[in-house]
Steps between C-alpha positions, in 0.01 A plus 500: 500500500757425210418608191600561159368829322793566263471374132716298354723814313498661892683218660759444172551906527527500918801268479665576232761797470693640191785292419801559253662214337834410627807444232572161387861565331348300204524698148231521244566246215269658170402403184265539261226204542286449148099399437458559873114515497444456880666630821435239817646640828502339873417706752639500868842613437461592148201737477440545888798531719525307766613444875536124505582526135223260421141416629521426812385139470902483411597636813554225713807664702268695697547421827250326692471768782447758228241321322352395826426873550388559144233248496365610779490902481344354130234293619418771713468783264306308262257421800559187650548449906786288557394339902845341560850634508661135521411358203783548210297591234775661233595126489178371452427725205856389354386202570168504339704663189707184441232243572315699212854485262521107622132422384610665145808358489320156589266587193883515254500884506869553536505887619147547675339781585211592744259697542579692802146602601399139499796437733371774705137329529687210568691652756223654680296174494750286730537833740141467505482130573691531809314824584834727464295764264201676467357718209223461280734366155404606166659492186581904524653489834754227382597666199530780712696334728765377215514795470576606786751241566688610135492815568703483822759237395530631131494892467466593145558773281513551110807505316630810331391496171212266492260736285752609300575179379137406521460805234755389293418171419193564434589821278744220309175317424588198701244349773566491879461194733622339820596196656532512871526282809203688646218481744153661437578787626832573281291689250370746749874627523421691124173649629692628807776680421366563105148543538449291257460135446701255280261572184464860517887501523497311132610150627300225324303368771495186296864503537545556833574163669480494910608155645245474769207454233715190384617339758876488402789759511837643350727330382251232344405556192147456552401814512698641235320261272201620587634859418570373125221336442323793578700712313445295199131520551567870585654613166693216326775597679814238531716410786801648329334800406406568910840645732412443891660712722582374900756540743567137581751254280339185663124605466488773240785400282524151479127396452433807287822359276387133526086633293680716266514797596758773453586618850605789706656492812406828719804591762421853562445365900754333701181416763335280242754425227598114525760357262508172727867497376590150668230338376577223241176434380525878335828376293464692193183712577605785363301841443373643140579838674568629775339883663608650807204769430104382398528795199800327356241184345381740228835541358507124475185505307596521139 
């Protein structure tokens, strides 16, 4: 009988292997940044290296054999028996993912996000209605099986540096948050491969901002908003007195720009660095700073 024993931090750790960061070509541009009182990063790509560069909900090039495969070997690890080998269901959970962005979208949210373990349920329910599935669903086993699913399609492994910088910002007096397109199980990646979570690292947990709690994603600006608001509340602290750090022009960048904030583009990865040169909409977007290596933000920090 399927099942799935392995915890959450067993599955992340079974797929994913040591990677190295591969050269960009792009040199560091430093400076001294003043009354920087709070250090925002993004994480896949930034803090977390990444295969696909992203999470995977990005990835829509792979192909449909592929995820075909991966859906399956998923929804049987996490427990599920799958009684039909027919049925396409990688396309019906890509399809179930957009229905969920069109509903938002519907609703005026310009970049939705979902929540992938309700897509999952959702999923599962019209497999179930045509008697394609059987397993016993609770709310473990699909978050499990996200995480399953992420896992496979989205290796993972933390960027060079991470606690160093971690140490440093916080040695400099300055407080730690994020803003991530993320799923639940996004801050699990910390416990994993830090054995420790988000807090206990010294981020702000306030200040940590994960865009499937909200309902919208990077580049709106909804979710930085959130971030300042909470940062006020947090401390007093000021848009222009926060620096956010990301590896994306077009959803790190811009957005972070377009609240205030002073910004840092990270291109210490060609896997995950995106400069989305040919994109007119980023006319002008231009970096604060610019670090090829994570340790290189406290020298910006005045």
């Amino acid at each position: 009988m399927p099942s799935s024993p392995l915890k959450p931090d067993q599955i992340f750790r079974n797929f994913s292997t040591e990677m190295v960061p591969e050269p960009t070509g792009v040199k560091p541009q430093l400076k001294k940044l003043k009354g920087i009182r709070a250090v925002i990063f993004d994480v896949y790509g930034t803090l977390f290296q990444s295969a696909a560069g992203d999470i995977s909900l990005a990835k829509e090039s792979t192909s449909k054999k592929k995820r075909e495969a991966i859906v399956r070997e998923s929804l049987e690890a996490a427990g599920f028996y799958v009684l039909d080998e027919v049925t396409p269901i990688g396309e019906l959970f890509m399809d179930t993912i957009h229905a969920e962005q069109d509903i938002r979208r519907d609703q005026g949210m310009k970049y939705p996000e979902v929540d992938i373990v309700g897509v999952w349920e959702d999923l599962i329910g019209q497999l179930e209605a045509y008697e394609l599935i059987r397993g016993k669903v609770t709310r473990t086993k699909l978050e499990l099986l996200a995480i399953h699913y992420e896992a496979r399609v989205n290796p993972v492994y933390p960027m060079p540096g991470v606690l160093d910088i971690v140490e440093s910002v916080l040695d400099k007096g300055a407080s730690l948050g994020i803003i991530s397109n993320a799923q639940k199980f996004t801050p699990l990646l910390f416990d994993t491969f830090f054995d420790d979570n988000v807090g206990d690292l010294g981020f702000e947990e306030i200040a940590c901002i994960w865009s499937y709690e909200h309902g919208t994603a990077k580049p709106g600006t909804e979710i930085y908003n959130i971030c300042i608001d909470r940062l006020q509340a947090l401390d007093g602290i000021a848009p222009k007195e926060v620096l956010y750090v990301g590896n994306d022009r077009r959803n790190d960048i811009w957005p972070a720009q377009e609240v205030g904030f002073n910004t840092a583009l990270f291109a210490g990865d060609k896997r995950s660095l995106r400069l989305r040169e040919g994109d007119e909409e980023l006319n002008g977007v231009k970096p604060d700073v610019v670090v090829t290596e994570l340790e290189q933000i406290a020298e910006c920090l005045a």
